[in-house]
C-alpha positions in Angstrom: 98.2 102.5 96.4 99.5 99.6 98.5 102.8 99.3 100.5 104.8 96.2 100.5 106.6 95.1 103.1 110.1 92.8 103.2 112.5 91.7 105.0 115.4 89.8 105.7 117.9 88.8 109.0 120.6 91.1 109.0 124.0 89.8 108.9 125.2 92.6 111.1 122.9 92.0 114.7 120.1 89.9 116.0 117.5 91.0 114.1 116.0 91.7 110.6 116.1 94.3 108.4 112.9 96.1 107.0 112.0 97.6 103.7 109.0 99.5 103.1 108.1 100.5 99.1 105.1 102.2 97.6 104.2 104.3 94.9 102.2 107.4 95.8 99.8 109.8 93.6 101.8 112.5 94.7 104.5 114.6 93.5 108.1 113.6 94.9 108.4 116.7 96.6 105.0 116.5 98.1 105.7 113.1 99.2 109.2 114.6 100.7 108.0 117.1 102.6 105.6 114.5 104.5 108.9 112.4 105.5 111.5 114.5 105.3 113.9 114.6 108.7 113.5 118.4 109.7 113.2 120.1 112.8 109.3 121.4 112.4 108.4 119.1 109.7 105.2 117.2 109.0 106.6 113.6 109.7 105.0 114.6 113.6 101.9 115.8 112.1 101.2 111.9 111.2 103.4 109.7 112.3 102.4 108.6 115.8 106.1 107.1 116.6 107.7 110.4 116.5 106.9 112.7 119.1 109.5 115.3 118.3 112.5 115.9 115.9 114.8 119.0 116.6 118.8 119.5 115.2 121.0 119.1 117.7 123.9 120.6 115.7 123.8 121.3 112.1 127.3 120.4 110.2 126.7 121.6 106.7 123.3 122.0 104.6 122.9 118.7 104.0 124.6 117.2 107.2 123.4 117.6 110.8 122.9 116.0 114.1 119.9 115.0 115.6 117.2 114.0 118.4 114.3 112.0 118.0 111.8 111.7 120.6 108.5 108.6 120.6 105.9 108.7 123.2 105.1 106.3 125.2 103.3 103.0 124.2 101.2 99.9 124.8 99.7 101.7 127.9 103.0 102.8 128.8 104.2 99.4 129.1 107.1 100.7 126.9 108.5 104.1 128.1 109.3 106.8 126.0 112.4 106.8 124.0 114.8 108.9 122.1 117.5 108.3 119.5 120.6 111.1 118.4 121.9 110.5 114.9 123.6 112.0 112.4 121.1 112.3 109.5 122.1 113.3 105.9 120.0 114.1 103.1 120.8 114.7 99.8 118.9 115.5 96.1 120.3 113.7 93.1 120.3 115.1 89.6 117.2 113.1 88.6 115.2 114.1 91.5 115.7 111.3 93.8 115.5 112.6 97.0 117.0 110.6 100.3 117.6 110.7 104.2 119.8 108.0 105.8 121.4 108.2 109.5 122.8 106.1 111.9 123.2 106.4 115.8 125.9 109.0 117.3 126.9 110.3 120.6 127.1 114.2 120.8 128.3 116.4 123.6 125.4 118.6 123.4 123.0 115.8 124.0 123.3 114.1 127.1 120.5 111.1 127.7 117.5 112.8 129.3 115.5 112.5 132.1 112.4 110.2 131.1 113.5 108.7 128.1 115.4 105.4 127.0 118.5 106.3 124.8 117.4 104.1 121.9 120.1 103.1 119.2 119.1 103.6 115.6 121.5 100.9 113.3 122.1 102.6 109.8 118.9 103.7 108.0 116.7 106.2 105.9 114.4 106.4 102.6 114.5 107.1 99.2 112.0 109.4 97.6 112.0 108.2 93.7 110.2 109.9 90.9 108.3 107.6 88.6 106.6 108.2 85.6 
């Protein structure tokens, strides 16, 4: 399958928004459990701009903070970084399944040594069953 790619400026900051779409040959929970934002996950297994990915505080089942960490790139022109955001998923009666977060500041995770505190504007992806 192909993935299209859109965007638009945002009316928000100085910058654009992106949208990514696709339709998979995979189940929806299949294709969840490559993407979905958990601590131990598969989304570092493949994804080259995500190092690590551990809760920082977990708020309910379905609300929780935390820490994403991206190695180093374009020769390590561009240091490592790493966002904190509060991240909430959710599973809707006809099997939609969805992430979205935005940037937070948390007590329990200062910046750290080695890494540019990124800021992540408000996010996430839908996981849609088609027929």
């Amino acid at each position: 399958g192909e993935v299209a790619v859109s965007w638009r400026p945002s009316s928000e900051f100085a910058g654009n928004l992106y949208k990514g779409e696709g339709i998979l040959p995979a189940s929806p929970q299949k294709v969840w459990e490559c993407i979905k934002p958990v601590a131990g996950g598969l989304r570092t297994k493949w994804d080259q701009n995500v190092k690590d990915f551990e809760v920082i505080e977990a708020i309910s089942d379905t609300v929780s903070i935390c820490r994403t960490t991206t190695p180093s790139a374009c020769m390590r022109i561009i240091s490592p970084r790493e966002f904190v955001d509060v991240v909430v998923m959710k599973q809707y009666e006809d099997g939609t399944m969805q992430s979205a977060a935005t940037n937070v500041e948390h007590p329990l995770c200062p910046p750290q040594p080695n890494f540019v505190r990124g800021f992540n504007y408000p996010c996430g992806c839908f996981c849609i069953p088609v027929p």
